[in-house]
MMTF fields as JSON, N, C-alpha, C and O atoms, coordinates in Angstrom:
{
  "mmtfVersion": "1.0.0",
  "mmtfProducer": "UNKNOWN",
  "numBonds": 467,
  "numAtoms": 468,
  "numGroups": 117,
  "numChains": 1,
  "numModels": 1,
  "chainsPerModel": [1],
  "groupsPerChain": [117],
  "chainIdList": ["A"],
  "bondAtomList": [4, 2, 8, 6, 12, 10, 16, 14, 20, 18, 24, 22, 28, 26, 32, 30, 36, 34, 40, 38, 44, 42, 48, 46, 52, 50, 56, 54, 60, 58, 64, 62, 68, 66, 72, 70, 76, 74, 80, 78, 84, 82, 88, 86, 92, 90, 96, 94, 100, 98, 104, 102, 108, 106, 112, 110, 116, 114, 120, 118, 124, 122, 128, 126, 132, 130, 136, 134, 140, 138, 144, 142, 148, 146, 152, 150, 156, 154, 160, 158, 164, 162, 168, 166, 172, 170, 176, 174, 180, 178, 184, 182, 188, 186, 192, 190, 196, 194, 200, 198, 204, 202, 208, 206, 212, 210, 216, 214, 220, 218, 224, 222, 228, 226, 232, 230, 236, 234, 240, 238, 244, 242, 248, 246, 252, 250, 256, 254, 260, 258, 264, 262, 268, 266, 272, 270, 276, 274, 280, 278, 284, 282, 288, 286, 292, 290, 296, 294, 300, 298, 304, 302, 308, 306, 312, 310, 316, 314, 320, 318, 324, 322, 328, 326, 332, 330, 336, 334, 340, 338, 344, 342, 348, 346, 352, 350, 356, 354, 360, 358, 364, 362, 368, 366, 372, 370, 376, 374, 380, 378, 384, 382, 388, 386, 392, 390, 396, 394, 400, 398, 404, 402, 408, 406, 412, 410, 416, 414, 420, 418, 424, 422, 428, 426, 432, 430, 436, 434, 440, 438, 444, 442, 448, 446, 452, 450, 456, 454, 460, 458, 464, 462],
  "bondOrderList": [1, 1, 1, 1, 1, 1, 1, 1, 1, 1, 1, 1, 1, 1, 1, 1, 1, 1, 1, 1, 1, 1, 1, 1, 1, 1, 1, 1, 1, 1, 1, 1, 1, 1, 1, 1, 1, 1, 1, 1, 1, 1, 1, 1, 1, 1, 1, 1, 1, 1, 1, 1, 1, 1, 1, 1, 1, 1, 1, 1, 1, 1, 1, 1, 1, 1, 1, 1, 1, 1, 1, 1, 1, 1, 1, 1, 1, 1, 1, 1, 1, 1, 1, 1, 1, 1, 1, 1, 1, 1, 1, 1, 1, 1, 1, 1, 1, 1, 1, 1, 1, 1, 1, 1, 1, 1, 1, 1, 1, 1, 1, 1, 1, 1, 1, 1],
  "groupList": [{"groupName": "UNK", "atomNameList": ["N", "CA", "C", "O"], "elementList": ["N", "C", "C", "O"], "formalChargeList": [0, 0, 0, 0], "bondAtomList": [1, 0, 2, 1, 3, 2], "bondOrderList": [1, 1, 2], "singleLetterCode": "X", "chemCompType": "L-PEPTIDE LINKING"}],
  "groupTypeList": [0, 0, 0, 0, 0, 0, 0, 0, 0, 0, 0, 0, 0, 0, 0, 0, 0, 0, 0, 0, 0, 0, 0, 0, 0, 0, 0, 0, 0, 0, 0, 0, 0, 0, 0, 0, 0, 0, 0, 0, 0, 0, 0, 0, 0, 0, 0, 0, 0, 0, 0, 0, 0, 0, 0, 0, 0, 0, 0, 0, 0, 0, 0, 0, 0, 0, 0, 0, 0, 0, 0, 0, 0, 0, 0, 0, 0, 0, 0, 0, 0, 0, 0, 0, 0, 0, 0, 0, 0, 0, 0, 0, 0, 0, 0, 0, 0, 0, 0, 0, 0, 0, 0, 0, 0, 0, 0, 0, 0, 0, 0, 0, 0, 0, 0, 0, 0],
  "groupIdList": [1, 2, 3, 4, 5, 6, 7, 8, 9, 10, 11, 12, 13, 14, 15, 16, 17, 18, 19, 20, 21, 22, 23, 24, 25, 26, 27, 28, 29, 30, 31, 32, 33, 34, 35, 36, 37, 38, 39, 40, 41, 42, 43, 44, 45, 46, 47, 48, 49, 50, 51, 52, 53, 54, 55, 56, 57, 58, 59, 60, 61, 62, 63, 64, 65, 66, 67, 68, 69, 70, 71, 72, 73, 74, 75, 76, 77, 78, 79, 80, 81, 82, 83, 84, 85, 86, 87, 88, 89, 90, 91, 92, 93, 94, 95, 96, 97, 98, 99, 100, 101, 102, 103, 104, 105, 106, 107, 108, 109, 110, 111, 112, 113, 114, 115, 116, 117],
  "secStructList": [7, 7, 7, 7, 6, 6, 1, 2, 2, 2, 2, 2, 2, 2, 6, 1, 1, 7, 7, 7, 3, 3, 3, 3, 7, 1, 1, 3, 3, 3, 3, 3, 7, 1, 1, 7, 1, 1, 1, 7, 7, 3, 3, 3, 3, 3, 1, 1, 7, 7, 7, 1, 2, 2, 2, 2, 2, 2, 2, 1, 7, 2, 2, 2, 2, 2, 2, 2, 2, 2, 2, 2, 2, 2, 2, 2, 2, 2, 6, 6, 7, 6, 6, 6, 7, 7, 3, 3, 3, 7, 7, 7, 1, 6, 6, 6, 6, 7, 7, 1, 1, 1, 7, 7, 3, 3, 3, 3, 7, 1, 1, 7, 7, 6, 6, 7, 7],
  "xCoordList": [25.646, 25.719, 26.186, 25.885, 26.908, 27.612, 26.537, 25.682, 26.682, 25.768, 26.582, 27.77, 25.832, 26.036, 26.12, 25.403, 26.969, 26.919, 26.327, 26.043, 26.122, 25.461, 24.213, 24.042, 23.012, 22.253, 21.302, 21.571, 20.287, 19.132, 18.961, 19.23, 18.431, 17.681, 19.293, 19.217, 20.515, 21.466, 21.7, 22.124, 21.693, 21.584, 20.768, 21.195, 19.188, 18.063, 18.474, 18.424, 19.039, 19.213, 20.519, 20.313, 21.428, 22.734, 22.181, 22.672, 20.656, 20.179, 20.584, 20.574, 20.925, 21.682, 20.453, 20.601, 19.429, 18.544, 16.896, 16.454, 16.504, 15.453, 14.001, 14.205, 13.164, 11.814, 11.119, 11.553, 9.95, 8.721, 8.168, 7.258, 9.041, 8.854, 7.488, 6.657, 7.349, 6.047, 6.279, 5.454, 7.401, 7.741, 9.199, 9.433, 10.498, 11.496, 11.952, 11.427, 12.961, 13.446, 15.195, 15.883, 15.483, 17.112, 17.257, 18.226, 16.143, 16.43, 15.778, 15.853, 14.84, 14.024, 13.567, 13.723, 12.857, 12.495, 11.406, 11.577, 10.255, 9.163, 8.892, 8.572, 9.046, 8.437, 8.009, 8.201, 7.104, 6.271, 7.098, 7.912, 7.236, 7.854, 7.255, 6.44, 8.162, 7.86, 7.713, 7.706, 7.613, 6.981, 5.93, 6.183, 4.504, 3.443, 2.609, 2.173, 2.457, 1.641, 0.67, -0.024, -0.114, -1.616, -1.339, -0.297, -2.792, -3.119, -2.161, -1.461, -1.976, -1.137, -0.027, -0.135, 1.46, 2.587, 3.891, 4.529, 4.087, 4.724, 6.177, 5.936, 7.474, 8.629, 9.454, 10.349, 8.954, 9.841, 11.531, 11.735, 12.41, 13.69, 14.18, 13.937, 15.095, 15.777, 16.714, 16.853, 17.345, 18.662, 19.97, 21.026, 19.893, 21.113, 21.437, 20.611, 22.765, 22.87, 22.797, 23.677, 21.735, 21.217, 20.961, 20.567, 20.975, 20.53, 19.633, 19.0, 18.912, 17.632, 16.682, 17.075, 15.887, 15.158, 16.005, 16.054, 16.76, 17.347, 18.205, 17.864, 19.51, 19.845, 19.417, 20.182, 18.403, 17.998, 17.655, 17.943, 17.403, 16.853, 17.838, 17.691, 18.872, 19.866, 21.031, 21.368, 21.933, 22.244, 21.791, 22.679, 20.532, 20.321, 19.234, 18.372, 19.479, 18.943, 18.089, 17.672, 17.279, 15.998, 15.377, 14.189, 15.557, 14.473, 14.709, 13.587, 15.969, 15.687, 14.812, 14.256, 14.705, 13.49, 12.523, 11.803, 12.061, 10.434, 10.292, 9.145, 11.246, 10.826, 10.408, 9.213, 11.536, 10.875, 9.355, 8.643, 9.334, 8.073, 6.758, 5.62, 6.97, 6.284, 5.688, 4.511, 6.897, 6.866, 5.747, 4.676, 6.223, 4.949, 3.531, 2.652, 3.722, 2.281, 1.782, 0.662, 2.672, 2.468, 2.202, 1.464, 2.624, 2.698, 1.62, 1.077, 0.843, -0.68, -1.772, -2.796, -1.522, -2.411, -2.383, -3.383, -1.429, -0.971, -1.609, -1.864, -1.828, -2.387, -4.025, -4.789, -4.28, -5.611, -6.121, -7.264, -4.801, -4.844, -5.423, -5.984, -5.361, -5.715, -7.4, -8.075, -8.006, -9.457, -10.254, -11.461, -9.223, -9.987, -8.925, -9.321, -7.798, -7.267, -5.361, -5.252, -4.531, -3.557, -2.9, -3.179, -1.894, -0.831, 0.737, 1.078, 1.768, 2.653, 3.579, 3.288, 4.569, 4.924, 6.757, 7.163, 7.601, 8.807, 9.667, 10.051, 9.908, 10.941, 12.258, 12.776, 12.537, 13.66, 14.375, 14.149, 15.698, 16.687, 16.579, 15.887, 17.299, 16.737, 15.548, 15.075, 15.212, 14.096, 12.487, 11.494, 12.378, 11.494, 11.1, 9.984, 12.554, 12.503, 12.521, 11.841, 13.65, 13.92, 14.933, 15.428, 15.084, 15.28, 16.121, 16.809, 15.974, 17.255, 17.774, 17.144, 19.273, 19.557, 19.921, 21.035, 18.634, 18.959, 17.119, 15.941, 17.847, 15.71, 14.904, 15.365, 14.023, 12.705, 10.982, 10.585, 10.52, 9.034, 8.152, 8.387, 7.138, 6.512, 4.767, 4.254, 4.143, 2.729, 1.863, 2.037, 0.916, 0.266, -1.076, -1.386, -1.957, -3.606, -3.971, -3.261, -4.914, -6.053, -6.796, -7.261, -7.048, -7.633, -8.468, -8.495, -9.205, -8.956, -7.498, -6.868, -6.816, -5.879, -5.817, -4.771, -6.79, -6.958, -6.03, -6.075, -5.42, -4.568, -3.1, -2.457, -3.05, -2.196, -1.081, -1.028, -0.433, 1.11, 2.258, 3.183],
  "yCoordList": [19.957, 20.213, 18.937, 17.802, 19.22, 18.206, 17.69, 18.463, 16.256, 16.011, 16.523, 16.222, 17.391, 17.746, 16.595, 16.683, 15.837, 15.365, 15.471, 14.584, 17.02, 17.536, 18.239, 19.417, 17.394, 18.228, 17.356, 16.253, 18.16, 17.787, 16.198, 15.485, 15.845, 14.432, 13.3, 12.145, 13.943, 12.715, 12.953, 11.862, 13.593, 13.74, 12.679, 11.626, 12.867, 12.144, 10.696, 9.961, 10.389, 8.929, 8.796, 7.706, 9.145, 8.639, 8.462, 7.682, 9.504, 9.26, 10.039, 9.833, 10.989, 12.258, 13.061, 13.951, 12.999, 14.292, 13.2, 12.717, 13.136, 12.192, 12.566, 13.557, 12.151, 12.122, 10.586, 9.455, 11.153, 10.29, 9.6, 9.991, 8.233, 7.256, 6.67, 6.173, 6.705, 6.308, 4.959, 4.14, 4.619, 3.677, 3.705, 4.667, 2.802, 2.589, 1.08, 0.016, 1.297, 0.211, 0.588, 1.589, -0.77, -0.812, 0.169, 0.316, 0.628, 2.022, 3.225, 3.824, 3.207, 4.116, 4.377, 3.447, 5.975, 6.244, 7.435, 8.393, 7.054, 8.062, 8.546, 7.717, 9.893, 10.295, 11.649, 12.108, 12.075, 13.281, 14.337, 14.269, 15.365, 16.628, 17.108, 16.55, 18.422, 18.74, 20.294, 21.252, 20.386, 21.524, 21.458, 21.762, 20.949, 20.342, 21.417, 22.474, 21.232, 22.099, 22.019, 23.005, 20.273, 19.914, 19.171, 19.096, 18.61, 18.053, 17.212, 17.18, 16.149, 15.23, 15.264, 14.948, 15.59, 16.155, 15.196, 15.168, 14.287, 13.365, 13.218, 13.09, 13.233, 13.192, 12.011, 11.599, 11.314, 10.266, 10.578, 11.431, 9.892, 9.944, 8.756, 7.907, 8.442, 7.237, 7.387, 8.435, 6.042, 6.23, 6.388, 6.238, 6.657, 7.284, 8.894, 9.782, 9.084, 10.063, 10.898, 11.141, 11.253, 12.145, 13.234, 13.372, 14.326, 15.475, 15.79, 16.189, 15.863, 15.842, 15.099, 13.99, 15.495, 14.63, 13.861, 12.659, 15.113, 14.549, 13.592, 12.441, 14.258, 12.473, 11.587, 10.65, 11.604, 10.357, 9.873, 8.683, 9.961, 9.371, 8.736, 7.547, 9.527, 9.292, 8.444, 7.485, 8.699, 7.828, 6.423, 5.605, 6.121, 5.029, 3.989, 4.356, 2.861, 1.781, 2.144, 3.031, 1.425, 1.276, 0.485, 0.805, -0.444, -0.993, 0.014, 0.352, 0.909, 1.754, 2.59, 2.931, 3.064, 4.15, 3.936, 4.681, 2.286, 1.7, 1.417, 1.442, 1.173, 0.553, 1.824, 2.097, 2.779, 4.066, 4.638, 4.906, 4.644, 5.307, 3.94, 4.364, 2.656, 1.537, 1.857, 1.921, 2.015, 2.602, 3.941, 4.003, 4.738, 5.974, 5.502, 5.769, 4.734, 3.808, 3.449, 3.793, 2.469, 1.224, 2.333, 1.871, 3.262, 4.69, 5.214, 5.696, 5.48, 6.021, 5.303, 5.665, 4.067, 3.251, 2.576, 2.19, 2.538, 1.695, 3.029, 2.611, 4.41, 5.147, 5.454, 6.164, 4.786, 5.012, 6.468, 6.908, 7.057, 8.61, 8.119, 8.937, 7.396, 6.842, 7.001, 6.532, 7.797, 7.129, 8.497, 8.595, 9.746, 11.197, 11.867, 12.659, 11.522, 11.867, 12.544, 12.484, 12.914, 13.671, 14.117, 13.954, 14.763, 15.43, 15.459, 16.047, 14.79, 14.311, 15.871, 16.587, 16.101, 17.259, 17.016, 16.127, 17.484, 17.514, 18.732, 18.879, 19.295, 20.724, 19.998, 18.917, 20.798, 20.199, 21.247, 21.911, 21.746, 23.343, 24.301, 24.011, 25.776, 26.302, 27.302, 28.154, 27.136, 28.364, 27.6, 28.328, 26.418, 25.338, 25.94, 26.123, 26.145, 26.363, 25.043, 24.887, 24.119, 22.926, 23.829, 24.93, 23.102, 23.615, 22.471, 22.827, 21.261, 20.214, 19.575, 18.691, 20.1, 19.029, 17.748, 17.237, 17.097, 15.584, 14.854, 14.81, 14.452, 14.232, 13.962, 13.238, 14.362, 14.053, 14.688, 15.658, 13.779, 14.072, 14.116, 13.499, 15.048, 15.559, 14.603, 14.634, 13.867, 13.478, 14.388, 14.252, 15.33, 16.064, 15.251, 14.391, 15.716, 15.136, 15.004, 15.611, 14.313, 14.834, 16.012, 16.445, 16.704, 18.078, 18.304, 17.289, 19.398, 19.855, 20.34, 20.796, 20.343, 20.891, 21.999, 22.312, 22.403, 23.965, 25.163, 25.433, 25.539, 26.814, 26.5, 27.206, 25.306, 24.62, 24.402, 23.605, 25.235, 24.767, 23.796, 23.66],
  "zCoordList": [-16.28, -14.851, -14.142, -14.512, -13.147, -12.72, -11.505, -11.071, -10.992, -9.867, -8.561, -8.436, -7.489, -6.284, -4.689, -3.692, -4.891, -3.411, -2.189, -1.384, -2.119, -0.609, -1.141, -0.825, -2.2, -2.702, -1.378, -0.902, -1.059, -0.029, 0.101, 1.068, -1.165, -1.592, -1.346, -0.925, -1.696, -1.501, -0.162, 0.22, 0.665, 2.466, 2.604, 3.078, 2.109, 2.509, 2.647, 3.633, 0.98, 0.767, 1.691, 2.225, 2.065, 3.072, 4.343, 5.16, 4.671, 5.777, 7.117, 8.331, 6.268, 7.183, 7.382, 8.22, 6.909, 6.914, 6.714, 5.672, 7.679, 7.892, 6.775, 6.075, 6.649, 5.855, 6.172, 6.395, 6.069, 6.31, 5.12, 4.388, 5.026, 3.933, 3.305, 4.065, 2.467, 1.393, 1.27, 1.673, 0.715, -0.273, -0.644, -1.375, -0.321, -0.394, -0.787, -0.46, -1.496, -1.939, -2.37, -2.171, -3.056, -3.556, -5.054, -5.798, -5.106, -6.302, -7.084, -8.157, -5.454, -5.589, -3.985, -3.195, -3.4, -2.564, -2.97, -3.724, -2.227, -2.357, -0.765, 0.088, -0.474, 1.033, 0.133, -0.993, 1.72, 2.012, 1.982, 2.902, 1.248, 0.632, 2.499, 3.235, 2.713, 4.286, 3.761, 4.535, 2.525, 2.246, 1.097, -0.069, 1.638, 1.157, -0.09, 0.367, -1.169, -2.233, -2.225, -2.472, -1.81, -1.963, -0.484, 0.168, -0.193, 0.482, 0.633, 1.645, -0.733, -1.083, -1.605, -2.79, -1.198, -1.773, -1.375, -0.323, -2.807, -2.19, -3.238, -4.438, -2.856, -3.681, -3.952, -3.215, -5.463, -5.693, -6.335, -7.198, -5.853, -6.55, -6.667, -5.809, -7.942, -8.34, -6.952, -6.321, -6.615, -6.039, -6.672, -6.058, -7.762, -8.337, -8.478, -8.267, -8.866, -9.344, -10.513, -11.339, -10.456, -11.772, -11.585, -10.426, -12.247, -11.999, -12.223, -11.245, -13.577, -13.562, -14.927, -15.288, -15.404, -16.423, -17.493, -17.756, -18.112, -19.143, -18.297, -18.026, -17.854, -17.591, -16.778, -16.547, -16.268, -15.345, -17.228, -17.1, -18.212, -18.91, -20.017, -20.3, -20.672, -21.183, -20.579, -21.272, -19.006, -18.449, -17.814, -17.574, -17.547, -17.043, -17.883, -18.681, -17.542, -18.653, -18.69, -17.945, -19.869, -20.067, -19.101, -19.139, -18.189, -17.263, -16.183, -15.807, -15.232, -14.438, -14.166, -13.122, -15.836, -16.43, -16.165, -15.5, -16.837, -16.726, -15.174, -14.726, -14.385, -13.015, -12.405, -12.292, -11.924, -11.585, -11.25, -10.282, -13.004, -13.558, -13.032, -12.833, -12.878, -12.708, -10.996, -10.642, -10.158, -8.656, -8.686, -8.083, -9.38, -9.678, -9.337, -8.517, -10.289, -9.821, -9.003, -8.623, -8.409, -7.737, -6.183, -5.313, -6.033, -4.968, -5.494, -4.499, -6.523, -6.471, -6.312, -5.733, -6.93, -6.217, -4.693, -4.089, -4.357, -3.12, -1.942, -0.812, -2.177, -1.567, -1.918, -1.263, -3.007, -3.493, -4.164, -4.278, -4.571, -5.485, -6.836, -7.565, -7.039, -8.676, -8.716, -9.632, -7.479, -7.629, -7.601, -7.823, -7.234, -7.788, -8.913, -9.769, -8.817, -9.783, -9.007, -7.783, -9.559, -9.319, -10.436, -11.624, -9.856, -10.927, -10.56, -9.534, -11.439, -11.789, -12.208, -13.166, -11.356, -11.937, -12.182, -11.433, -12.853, -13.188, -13.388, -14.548, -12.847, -13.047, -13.676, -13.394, -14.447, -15.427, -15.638, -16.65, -14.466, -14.808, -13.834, -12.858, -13.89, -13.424, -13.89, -13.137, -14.951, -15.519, -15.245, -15.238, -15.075, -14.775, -12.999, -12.514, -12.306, -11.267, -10.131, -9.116, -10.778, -10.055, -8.858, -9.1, -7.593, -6.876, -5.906, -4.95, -6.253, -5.857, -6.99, -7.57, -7.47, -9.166, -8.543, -8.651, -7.684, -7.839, -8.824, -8.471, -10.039, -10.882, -9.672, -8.79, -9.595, -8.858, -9.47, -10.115, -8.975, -9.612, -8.036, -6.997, -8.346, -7.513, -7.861, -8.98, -6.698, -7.065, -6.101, -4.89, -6.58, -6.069, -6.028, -6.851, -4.766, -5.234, -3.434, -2.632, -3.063, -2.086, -2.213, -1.159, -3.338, -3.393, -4.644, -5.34, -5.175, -6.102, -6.526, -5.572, -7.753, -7.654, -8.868, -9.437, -9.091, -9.924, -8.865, -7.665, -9.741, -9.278, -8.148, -7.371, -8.507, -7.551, -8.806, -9.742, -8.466, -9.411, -9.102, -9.902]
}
């Protein structure tokens, strides 16, 4: 699958289509999903172009990968989610039921999150 130019998340990052920032930097951005699952519903994306799991993982270095996934973190603790727990989610396609092909991971939590998909 080819990467989409006018997919939601590359609007976001050009800054055409506003969101309420978590955590930004030179290669990564985490804001508040505006269509919330949990209490806590927050959407990290690389700033590149990837489509989704597989190649954010196959195309880009090995430190892009670790930094990313390092930010994950540094965004659950820096909100203090690390201290009841959350959940890390990844749609990968369409049968997964990804729904922007730009990779992104979803951090759910402020809640119980039983029955919360």
């Amino acid at each position: 699958m080819e990467y989409d130019k006018n997919n939601i998340f590359a609007k976001i990052l050009r800054k055409e289509i506003p969101c309420e920032v978590v955590y930004g930097d030179d290669q990564v951005l985490f804001f508040y999903d505006i269509n919330p699952q949990a209490k806590v519903h927050i959407l990290g994306i690389p700033k590149k172009k990837v489509v989704d799991f597989r190649d954010f993982i196959l195309r880009l270095d090995q430190s892009s990968v670790q930094y990313f996934f390092t930010k994950i973190i540094d965004v659950i603790n820096g909100l203090g989610l690390d201290q009841k727990g959350y959940r890390l989610i990844i749609n990968n396609g369409r049968d997964a039921n990804q729904e922007v092909p730009h990779f992104h991971i979803h951090i759910l939590a402020g809640e119980n999150l039983k029955g919360i998909r």
